[in-house]
C-alpha positions in Angstrom: 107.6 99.1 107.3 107.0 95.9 108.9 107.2 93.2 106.0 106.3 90.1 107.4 102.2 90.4 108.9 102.1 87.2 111.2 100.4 88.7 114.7 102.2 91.8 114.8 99.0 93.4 112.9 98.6 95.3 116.2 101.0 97.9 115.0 99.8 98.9 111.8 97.6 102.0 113.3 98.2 105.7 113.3 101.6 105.1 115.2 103.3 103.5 112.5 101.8 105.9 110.3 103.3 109.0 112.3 106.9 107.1 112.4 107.3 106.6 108.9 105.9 110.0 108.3 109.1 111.8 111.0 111.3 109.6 108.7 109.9 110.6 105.6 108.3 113.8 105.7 105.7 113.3 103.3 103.4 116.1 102.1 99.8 116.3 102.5 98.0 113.9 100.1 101.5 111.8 99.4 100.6 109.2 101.5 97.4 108.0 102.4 96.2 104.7 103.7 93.0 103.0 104.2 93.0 101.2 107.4 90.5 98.2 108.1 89.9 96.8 111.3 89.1 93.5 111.1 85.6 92.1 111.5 84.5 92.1 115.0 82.4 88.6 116.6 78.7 88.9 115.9 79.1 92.2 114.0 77.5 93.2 110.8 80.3 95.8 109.9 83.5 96.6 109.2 85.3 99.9 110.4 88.0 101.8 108.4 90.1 104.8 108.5 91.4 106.7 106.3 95.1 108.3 107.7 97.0 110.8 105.4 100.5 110.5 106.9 101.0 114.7 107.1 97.5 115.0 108.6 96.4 112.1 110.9 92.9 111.2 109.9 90.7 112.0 107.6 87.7 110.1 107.8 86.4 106.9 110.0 83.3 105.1 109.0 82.3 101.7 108.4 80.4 99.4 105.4 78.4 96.4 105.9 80.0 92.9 105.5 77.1 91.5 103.3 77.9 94.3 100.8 81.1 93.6 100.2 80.7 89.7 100.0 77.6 90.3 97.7 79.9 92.0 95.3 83.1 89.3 95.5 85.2 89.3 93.8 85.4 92.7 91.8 83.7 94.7 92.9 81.6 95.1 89.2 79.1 97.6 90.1 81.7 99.7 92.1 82.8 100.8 95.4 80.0 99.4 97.6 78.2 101.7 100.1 80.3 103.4 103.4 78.6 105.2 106.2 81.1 107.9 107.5 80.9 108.2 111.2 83.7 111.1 111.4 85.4 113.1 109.1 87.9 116.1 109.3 86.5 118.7 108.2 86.8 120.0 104.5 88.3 117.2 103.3 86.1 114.6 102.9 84.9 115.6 99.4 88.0 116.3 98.1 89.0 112.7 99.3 85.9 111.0 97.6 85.9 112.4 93.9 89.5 111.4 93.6 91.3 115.2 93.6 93.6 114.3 95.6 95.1 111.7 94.1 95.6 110.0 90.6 94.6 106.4 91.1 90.9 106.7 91.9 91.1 104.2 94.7 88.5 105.5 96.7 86.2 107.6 94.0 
């Protein structure tokens, strides 16, 4: 993985995602990353992806800006409204009520 993050942000997408994963080999559901592009001129939103390294992508979407600045800096009434805009299918529940992994990150 790239360690330092000064302009070379441009690589962290699904390629670097399917490099490590012909390294590694991970199984379904061992690594997953969120992916956030970051806030486009003039727009309201935020888009995001979420990649598990075995299957490619799971599930695109977007949230608005003001919700997550409204709820800075904890997030104290939880996770703050997403719209999906894609999802593969089948998964997407699974990936939302936290049964596929232990750490609840994005229940």
């Amino acid at each position: 993985m790239i360690g330092f993050n000064f302009g070379d942000g441009h690589l962290h997408n699904e390629d670097l995602i399917a490099a490590m994963q012909t390294q590694a080999a991970f199984e379904p559901g061992e690594l997953i990353v969120v992916w956030v592009e970051s806030q486009a001129w003039g727009s309201k939103a935020q888009h995001y992806k979420v990649i598990d390294a075995a299957l490619g992508v799971l599930e695109r979407g977007t949230w608005k800006v003001a919700d997550a600045v409204a709820e800075q800096p904890w997030l104290p009434n939880g996770p703050i409204p997403t719209q999906v805009t894609w999802s593969l299918g089948g998964r997407r529940e699974r990936i939302r009520d936290g049964q596929d992994h232990e750490h609840g990150a994005l229940a």
